[in-house]
PDBQT receptor file of N, H, CA, C and O in Angstrom, charges set to zero:
ATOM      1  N   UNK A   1       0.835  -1.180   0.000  1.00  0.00    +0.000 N 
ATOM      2  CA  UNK A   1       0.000   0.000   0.000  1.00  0.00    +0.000 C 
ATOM      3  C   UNK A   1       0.879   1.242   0.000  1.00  0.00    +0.000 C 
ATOM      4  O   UNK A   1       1.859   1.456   0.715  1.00  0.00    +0.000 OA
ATOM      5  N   UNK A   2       0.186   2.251  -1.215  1.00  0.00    +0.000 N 
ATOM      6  H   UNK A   2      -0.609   2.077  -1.795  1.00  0.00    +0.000 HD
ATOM      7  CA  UNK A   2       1.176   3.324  -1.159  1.00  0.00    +0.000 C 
ATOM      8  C   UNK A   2       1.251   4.475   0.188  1.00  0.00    +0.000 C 
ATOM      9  O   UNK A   2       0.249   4.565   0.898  1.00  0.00    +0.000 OA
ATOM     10  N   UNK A   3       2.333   5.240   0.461  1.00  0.00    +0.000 N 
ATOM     11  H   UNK A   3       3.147   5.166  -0.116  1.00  0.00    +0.000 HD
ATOM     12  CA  UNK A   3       2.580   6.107   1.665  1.00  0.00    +0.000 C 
ATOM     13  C   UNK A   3       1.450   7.468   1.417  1.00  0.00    +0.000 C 
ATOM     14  O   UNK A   3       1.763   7.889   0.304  1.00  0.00    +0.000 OA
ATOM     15  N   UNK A   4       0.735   8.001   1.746  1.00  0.00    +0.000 N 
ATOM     16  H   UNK A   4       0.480   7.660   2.651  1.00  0.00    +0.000 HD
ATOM     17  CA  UNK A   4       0.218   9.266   1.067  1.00  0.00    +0.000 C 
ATOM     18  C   UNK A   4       1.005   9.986   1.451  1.00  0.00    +0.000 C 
ATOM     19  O   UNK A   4       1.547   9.976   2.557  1.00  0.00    +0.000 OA
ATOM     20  N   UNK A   5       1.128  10.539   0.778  1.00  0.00    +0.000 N 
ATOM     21  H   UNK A   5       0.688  10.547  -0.120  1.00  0.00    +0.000 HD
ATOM     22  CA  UNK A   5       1.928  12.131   0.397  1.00  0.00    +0.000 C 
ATOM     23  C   UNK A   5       1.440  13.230   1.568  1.00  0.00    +0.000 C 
ATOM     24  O   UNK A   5       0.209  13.257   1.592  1.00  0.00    +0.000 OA
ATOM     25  N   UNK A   6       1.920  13.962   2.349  1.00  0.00    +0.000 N 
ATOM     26  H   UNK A   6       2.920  13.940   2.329  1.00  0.00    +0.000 HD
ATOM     27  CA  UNK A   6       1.794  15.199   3.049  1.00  0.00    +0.000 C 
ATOM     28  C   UNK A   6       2.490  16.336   2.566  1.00  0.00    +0.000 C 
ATOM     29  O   UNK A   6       3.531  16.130   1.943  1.00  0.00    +0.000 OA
ATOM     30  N   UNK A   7       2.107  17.480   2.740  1.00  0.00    +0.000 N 
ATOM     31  H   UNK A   7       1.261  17.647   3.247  1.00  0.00    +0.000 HD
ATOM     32  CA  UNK A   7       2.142  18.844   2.254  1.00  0.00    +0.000 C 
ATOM     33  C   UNK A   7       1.797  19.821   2.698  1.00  0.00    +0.000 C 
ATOM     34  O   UNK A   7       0.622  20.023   3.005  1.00  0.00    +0.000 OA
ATOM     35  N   UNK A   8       2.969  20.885   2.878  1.00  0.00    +0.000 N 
ATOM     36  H   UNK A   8       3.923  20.721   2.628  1.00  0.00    +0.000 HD
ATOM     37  CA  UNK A   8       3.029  22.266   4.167  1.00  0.00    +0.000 C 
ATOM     38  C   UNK A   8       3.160  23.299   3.252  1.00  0.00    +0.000 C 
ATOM     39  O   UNK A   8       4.089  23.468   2.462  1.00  0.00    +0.000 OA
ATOM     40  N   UNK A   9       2.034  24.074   3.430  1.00  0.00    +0.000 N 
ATOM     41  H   UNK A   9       1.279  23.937   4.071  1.00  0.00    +0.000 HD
ATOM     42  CA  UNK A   9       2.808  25.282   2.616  1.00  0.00    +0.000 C 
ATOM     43  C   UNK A   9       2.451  26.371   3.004  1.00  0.00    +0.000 C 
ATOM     44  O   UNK A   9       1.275  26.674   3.204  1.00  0.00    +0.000 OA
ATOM     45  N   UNK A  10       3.230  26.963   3.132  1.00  0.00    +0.000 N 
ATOM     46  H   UNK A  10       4.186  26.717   2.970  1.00  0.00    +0.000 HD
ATOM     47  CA  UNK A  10       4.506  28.412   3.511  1.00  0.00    +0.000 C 
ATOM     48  C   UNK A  10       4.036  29.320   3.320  1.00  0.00    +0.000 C 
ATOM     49  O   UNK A  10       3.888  29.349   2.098  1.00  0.00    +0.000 OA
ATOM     50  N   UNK A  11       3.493  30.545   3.910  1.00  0.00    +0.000 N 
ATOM     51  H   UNK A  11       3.613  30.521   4.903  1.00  0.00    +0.000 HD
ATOM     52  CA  UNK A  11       2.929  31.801   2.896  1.00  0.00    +0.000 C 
ATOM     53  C   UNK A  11       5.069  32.810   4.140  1.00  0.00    +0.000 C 
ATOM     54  O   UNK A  11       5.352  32.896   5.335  1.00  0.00    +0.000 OA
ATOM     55  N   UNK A  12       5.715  33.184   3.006  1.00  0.00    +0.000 N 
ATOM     56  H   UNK A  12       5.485  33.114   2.035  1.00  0.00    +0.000 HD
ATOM     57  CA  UNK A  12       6.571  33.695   3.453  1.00  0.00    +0.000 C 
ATOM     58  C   UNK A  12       6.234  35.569   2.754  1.00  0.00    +0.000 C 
ATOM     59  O   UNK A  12       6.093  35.882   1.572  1.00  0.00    +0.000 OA
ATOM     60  N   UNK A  13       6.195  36.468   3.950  1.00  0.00    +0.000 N 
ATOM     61  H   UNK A  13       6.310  36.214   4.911  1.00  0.00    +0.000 HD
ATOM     62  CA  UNK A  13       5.835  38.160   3.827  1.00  0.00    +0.000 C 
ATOM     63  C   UNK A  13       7.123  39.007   2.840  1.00  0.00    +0.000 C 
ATOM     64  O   UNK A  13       7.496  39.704   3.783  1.00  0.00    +0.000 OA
ATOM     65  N   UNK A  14       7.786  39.324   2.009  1.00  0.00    +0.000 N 
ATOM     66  H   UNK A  14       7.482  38.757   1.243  1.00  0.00    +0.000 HD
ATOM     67  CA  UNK A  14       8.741  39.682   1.581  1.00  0.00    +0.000 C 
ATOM     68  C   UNK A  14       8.582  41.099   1.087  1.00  0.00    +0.000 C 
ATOM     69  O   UNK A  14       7.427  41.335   0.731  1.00  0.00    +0.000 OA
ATOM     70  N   UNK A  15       9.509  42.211   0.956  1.00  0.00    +0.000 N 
ATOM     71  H   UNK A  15      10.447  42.020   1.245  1.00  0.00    +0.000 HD
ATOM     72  CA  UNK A  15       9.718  43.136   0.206  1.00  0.00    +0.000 C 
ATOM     73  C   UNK A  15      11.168  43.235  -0.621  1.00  0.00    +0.000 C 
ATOM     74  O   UNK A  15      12.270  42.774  -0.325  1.00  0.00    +0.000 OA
ATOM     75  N   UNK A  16      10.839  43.823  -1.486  1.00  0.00    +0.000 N 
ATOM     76  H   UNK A  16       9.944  44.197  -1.727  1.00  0.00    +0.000 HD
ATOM     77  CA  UNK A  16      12.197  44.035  -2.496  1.00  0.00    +0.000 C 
ATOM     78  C   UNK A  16      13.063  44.022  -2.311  1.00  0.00    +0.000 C 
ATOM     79  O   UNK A  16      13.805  43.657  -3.223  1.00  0.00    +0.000 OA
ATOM     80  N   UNK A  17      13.515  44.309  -1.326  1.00  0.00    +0.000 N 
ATOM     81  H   UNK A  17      12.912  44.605  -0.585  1.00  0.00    +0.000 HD
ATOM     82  CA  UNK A  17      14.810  45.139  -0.658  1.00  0.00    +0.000 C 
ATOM     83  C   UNK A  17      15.381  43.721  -0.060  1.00  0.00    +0.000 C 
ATOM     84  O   UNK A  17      16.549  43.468  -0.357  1.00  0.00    +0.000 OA
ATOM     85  N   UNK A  18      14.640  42.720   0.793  1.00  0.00    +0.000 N 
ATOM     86  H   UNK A  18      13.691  42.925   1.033  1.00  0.00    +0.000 HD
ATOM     87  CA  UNK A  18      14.762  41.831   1.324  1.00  0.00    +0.000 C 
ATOM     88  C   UNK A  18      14.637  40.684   1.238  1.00  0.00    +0.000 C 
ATOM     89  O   UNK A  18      15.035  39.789   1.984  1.00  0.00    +0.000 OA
ATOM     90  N   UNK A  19      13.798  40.637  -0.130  1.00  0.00    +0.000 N 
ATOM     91  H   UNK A  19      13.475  41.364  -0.736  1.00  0.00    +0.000 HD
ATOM     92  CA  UNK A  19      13.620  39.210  -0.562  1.00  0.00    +0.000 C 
ATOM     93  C   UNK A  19      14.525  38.006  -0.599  1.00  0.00    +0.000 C 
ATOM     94  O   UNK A  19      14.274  37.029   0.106  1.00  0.00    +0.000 OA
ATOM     95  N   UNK A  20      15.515  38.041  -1.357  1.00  0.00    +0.000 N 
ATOM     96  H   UNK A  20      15.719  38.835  -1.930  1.00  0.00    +0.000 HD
ATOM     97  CA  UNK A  20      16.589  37.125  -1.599  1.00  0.00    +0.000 C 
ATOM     98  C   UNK A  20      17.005  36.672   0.035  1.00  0.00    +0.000 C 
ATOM     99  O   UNK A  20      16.823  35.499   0.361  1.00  0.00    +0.000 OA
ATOM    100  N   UNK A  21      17.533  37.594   0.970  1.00  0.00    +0.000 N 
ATOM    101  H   UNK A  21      17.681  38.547   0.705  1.00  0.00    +0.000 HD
ATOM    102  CA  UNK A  21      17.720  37.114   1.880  1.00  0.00    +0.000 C 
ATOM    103  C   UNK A  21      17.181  36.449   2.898  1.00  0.00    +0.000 C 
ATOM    104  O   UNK A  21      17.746  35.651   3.646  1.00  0.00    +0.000 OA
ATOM    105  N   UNK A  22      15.887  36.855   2.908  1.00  0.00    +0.000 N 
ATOM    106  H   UNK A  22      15.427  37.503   2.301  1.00  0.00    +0.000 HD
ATOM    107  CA  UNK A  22      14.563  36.069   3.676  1.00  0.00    +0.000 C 
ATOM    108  C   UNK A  22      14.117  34.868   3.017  1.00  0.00    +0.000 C 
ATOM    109  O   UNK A  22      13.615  34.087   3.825  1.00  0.00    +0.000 OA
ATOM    110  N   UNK A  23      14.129  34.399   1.683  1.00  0.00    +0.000 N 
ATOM    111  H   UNK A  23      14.537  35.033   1.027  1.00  0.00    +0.000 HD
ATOM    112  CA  UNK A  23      13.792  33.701   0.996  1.00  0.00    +0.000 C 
ATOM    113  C   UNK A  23      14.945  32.208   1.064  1.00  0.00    +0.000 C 
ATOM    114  O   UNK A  23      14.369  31.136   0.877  1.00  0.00    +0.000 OA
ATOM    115  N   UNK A  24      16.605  32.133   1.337  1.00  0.00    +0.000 N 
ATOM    116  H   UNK A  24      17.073  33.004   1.489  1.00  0.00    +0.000 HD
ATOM    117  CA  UNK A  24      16.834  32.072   1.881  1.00  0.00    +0.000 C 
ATOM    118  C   UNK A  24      17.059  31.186   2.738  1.00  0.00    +0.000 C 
ATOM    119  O   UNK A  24      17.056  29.955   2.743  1.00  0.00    +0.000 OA
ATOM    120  N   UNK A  25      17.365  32.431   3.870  1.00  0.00    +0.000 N 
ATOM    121  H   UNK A  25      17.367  33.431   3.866  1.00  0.00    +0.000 HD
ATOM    122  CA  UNK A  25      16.914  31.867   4.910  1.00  0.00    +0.000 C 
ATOM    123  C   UNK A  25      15.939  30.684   5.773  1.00  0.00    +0.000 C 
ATOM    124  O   UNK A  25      16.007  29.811   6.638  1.00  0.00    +0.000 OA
ATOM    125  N   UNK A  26      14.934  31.422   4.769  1.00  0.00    +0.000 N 
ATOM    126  H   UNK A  26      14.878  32.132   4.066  1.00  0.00    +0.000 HD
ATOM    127  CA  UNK A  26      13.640  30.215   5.048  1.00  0.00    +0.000 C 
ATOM    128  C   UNK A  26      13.740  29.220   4.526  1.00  0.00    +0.000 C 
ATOM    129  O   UNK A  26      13.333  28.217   5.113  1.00  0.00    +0.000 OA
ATOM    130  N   UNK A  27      14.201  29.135   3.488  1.00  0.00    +0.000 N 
ATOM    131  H   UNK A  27      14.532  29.949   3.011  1.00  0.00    +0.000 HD
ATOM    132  CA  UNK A  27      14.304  27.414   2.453  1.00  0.00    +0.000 C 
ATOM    133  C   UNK A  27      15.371  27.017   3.490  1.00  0.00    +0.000 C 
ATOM    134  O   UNK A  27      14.828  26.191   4.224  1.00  0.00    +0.000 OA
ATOM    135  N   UNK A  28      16.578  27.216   3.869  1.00  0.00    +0.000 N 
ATOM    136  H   UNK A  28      17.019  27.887   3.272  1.00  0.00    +0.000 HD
ATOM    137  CA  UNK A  28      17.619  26.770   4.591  1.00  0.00    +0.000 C 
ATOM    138  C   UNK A  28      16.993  26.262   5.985  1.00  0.00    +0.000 C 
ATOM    139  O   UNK A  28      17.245  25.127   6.392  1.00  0.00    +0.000 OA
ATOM    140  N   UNK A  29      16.411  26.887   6.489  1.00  0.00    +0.000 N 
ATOM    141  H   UNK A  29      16.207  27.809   6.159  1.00  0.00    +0.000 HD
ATOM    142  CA  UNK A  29      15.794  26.015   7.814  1.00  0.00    +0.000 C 
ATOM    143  C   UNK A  29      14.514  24.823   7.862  1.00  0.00    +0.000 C 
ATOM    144  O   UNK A  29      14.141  24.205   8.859  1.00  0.00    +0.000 OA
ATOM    145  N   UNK A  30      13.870  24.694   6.159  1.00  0.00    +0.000 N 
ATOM    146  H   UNK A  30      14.173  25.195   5.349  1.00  0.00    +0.000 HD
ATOM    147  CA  UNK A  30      12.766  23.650   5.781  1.00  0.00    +0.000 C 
ATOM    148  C   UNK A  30      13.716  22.268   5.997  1.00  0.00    +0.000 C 
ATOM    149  O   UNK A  30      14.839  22.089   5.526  1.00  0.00    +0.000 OA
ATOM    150  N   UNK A  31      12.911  21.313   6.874  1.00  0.00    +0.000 N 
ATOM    151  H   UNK A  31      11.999  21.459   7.257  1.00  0.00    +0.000 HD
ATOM    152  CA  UNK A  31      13.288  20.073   6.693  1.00  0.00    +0.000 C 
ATOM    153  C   UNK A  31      12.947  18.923   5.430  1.00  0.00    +0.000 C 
ATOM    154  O   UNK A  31      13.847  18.239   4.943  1.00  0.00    +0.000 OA
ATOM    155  N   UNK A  32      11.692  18.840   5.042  1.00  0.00    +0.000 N 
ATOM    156  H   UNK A  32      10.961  19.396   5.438  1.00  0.00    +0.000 HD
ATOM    157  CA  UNK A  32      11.340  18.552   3.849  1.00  0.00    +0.000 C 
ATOM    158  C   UNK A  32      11.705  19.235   2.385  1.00  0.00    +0.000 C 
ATOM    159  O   UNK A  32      12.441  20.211   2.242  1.00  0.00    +0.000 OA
ATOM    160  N   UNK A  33      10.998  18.473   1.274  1.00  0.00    +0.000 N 
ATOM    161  H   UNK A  33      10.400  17.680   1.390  1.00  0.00    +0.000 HD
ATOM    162  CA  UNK A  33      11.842  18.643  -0.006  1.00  0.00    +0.000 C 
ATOM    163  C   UNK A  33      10.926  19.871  -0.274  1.00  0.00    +0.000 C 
ATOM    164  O   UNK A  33       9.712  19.913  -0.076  1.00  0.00    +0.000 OA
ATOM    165  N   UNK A  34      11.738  20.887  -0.773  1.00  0.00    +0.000 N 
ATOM    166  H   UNK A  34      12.724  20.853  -0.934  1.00  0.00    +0.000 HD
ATOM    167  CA  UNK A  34      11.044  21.791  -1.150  1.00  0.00    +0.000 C 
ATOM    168  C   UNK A  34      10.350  21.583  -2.701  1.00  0.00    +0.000 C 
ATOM    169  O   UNK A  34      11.087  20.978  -3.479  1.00  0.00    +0.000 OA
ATOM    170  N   UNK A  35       9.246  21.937  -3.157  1.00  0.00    +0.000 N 
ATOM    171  H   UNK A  35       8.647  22.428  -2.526  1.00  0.00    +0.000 HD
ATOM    172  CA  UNK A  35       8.424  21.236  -4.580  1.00  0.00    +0.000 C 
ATOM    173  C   UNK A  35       8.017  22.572  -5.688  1.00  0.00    +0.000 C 
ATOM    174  O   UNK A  35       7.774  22.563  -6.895  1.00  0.00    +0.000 OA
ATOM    175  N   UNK A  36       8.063  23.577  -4.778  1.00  0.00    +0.000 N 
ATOM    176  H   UNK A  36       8.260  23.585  -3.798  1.00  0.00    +0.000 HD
ATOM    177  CA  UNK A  36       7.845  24.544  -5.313  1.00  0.00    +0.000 C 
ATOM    178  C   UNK A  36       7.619  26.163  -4.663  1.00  0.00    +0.000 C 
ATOM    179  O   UNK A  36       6.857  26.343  -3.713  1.00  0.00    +0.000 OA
ATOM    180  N   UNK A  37       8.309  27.183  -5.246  1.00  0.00    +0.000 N 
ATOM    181  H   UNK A  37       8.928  27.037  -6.018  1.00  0.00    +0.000 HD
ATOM    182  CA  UNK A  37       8.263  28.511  -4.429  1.00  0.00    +0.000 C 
ATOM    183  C   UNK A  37       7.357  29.466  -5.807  1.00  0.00    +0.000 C 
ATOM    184  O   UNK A  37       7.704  29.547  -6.986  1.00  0.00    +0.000 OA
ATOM    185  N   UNK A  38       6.162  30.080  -5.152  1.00  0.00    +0.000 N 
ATOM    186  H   UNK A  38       5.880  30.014  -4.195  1.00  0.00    +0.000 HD
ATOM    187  CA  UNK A  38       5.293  30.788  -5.553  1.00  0.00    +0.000 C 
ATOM    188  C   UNK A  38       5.068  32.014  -5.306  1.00  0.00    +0.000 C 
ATOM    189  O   UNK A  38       4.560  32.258  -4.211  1.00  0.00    +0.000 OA
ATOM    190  N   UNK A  39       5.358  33.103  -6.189  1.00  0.00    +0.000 N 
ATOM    191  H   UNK A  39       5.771  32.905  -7.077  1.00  0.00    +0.000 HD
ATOM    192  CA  UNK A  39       5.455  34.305  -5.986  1.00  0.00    +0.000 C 
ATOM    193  C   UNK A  39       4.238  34.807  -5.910  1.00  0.00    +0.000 C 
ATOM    194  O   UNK A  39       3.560  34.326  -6.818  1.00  0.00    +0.000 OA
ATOM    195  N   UNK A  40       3.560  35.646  -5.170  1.00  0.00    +0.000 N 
ATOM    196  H   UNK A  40       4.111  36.036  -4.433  1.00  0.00    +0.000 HD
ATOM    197  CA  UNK A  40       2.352  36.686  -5.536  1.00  0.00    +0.000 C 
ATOM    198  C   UNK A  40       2.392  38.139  -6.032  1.00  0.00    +0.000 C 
ATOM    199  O   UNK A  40       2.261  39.218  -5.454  1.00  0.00    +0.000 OA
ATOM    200  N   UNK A  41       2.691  37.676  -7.705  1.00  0.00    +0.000 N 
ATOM    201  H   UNK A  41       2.798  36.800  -8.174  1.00  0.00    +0.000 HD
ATOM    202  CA  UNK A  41       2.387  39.395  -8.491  1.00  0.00    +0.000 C 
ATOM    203  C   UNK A  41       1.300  39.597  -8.693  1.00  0.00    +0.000 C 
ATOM    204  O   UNK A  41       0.420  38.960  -9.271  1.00  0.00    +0.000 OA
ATOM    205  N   UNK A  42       1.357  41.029  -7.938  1.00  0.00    +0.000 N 
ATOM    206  H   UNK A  42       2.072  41.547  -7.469  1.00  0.00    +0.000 HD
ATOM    207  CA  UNK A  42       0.187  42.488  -8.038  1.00  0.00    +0.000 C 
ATOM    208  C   UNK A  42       1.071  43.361  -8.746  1.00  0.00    +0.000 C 
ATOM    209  O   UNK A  42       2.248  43.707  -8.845  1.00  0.00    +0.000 OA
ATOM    210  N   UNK A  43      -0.308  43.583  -9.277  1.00  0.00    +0.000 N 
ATOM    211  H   UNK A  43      -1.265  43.303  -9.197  1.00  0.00    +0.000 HD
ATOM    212  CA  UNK A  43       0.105  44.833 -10.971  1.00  0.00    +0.000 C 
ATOM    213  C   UNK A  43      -0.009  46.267  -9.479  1.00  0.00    +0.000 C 
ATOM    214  O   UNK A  43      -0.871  46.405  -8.611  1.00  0.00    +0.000 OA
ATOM    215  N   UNK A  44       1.020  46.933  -9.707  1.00  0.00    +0.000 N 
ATOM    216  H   UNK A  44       1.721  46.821 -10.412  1.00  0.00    +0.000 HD
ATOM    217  CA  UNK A  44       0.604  48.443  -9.130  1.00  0.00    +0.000 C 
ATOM    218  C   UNK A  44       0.920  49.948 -10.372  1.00  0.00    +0.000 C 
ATOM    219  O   UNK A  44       1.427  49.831 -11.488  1.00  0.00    +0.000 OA
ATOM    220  N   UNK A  45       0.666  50.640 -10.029  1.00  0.00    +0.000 N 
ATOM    221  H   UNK A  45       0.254  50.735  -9.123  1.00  0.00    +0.000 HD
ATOM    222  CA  UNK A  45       0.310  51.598 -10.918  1.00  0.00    +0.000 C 
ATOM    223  C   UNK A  45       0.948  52.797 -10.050  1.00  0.00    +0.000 C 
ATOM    224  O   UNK A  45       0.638  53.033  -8.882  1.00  0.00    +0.000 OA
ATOM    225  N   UNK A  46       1.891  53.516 -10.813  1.00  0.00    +0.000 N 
ATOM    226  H   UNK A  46       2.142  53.324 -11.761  1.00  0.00    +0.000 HD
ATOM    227  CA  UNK A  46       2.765  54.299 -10.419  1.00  0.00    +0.000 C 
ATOM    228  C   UNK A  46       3.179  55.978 -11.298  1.00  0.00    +0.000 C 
ATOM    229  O   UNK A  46       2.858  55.865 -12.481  1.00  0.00    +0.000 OA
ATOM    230  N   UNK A  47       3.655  57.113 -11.057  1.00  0.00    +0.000 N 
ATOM    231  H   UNK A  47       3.916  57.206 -10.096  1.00  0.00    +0.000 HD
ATOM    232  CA  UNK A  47       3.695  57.928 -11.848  1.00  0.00    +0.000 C 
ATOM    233  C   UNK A  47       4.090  57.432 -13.049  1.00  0.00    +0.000 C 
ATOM    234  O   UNK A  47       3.325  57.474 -14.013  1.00  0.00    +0.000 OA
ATOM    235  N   UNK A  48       5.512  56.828 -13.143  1.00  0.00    +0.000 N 
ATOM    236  H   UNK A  48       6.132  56.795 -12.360  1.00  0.00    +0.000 HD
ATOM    237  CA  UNK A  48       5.984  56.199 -14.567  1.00  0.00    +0.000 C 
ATOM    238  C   UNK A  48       5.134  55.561 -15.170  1.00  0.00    +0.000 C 
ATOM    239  O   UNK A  48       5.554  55.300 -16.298  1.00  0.00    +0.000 OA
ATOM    240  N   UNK A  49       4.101  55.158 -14.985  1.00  0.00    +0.000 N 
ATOM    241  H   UNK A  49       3.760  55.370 -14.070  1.00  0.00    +0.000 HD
ATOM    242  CA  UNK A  49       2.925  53.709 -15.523  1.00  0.00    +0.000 C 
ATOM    243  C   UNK A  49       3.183  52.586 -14.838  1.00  0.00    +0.000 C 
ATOM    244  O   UNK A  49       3.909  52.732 -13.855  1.00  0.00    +0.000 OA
ATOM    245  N   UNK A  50       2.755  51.398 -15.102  1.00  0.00    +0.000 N 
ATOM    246  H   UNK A  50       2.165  51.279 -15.901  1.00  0.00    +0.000 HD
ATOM    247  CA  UNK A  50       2.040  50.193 -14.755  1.00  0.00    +0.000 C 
ATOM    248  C   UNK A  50       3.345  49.632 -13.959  1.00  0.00    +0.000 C 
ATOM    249  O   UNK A  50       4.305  50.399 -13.899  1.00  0.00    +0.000 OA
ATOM    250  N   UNK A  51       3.461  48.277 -13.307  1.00  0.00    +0.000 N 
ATOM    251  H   UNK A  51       2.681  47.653 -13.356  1.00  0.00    +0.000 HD
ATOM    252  CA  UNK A  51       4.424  48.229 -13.061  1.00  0.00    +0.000 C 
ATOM    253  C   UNK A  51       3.907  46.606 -11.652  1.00  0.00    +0.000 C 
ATOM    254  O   UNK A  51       2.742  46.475 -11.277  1.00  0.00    +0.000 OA
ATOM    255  N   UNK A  52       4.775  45.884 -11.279  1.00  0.00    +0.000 N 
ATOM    256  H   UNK A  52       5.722  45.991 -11.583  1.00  0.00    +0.000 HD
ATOM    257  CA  UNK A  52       4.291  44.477 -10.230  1.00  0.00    +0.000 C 
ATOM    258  C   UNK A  52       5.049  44.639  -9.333  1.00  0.00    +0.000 C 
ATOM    259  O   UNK A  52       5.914  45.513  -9.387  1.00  0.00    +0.000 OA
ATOM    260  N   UNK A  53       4.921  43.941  -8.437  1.00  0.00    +0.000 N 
ATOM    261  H   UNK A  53       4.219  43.230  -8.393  1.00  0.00    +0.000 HD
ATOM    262  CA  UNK A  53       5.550  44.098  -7.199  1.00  0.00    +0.000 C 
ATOM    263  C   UNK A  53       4.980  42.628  -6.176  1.00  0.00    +0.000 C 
ATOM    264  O   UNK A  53       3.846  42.334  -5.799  1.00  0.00    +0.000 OA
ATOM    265  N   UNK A  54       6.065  42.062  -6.003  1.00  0.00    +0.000 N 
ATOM    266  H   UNK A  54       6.987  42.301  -6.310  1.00  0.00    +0.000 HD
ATOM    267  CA  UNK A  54       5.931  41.090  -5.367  1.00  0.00    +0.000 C 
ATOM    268  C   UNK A  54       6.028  41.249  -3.625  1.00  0.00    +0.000 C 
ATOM    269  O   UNK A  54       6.958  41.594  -2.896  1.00  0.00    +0.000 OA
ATOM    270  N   UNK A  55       4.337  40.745  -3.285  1.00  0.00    +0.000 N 
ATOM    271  H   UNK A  55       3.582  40.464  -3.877  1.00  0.00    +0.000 HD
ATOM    272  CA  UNK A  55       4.465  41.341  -1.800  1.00  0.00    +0.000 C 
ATOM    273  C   UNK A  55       4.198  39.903  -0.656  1.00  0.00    +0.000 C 
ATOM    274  O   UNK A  55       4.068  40.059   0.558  1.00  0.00    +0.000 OA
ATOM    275  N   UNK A  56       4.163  38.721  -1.259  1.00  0.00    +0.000 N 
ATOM    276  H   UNK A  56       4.269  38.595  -2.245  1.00  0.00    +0.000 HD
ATOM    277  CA  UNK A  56       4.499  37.380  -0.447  1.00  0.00    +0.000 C 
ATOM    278  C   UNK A  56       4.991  36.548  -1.645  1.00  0.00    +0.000 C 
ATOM    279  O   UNK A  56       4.920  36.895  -2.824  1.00  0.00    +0.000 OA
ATOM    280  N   UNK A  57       5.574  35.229  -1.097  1.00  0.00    +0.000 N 
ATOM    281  H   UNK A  57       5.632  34.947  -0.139  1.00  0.00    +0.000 HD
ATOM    282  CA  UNK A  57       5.726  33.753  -1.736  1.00  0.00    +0.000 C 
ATOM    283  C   UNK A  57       5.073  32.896  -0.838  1.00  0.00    +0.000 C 
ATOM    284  O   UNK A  57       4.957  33.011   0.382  1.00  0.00    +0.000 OA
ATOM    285  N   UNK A  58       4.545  31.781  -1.802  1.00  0.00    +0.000 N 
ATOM    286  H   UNK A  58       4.639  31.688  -2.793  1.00  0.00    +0.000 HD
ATOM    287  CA  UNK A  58       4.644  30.810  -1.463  1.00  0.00    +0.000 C 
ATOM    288  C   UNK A  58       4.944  29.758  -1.501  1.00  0.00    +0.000 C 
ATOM    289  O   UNK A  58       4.781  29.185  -2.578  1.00  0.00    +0.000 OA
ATOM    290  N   UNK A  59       5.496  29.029  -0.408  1.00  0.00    +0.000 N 
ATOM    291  H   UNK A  59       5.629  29.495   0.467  1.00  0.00    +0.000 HD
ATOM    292  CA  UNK A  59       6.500  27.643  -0.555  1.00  0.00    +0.000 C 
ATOM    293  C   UNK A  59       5.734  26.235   0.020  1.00  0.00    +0.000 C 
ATOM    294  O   UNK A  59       5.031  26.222   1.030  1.00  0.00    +0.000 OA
ATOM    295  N   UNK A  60       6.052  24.917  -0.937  1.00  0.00    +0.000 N 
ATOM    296  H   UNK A  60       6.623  24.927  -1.758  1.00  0.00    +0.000 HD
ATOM    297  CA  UNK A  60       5.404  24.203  -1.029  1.00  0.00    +0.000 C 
ATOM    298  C   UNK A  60       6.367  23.059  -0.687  1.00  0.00    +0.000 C 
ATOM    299  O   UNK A  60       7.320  22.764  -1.408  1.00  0.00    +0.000 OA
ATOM    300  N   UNK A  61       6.030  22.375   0.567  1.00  0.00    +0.000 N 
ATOM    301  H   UNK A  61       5.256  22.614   1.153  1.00  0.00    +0.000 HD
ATOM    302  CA  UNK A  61       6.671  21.335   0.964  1.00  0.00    +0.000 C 
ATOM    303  C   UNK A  61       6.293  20.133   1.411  1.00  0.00    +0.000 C 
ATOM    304  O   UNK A  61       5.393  19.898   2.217  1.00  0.00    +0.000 OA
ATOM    305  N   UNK A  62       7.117  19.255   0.784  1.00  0.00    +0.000 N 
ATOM    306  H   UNK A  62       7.848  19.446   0.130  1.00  0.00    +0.000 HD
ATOM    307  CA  UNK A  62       6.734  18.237   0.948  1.00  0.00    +0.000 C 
ATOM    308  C   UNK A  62       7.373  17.041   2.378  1.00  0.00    +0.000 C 
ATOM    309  O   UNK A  62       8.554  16.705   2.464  1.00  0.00    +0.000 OA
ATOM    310  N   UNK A  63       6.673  16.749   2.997  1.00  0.00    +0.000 N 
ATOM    311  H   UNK A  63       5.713  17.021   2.927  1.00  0.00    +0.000 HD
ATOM    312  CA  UNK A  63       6.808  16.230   4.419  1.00  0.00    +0.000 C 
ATOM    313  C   UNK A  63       7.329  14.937   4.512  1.00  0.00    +0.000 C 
ATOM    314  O   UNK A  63       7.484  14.412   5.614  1.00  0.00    +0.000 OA
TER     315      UNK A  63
């Protein structure tokens, strides 16, 4: 009989400035296999025009 599969996933808070290093960080302390990291782009709108900005990820792990 097969094992079922378990699965944790991550909502990690990030800004620009800090991303890479928080991002990271956090994968480095996951004990399970990481399966996938998911960004959340929002379109924002700025003097220059249009423009995204990534304001969480999310990470998908497998247990």
């Amino acid at each position: 009989m097969k094992e079922k599969m378990k699965y944790k996933v991550h909502r990690l808070d990030v800004k620009s400035d800090n991303m890479q290093d928080k991002l990271e960080q956090f994968l480095n302390r996951l004990d399970g296999k990481i399966l996938a990291v998911i960004p959340n782009v929002k379109p924002t709108f700025q003097l220059m025009g249009a423009t995204a900005k990534v304001d969480f990820v999310l990470v998908v792990e497998e247990r």
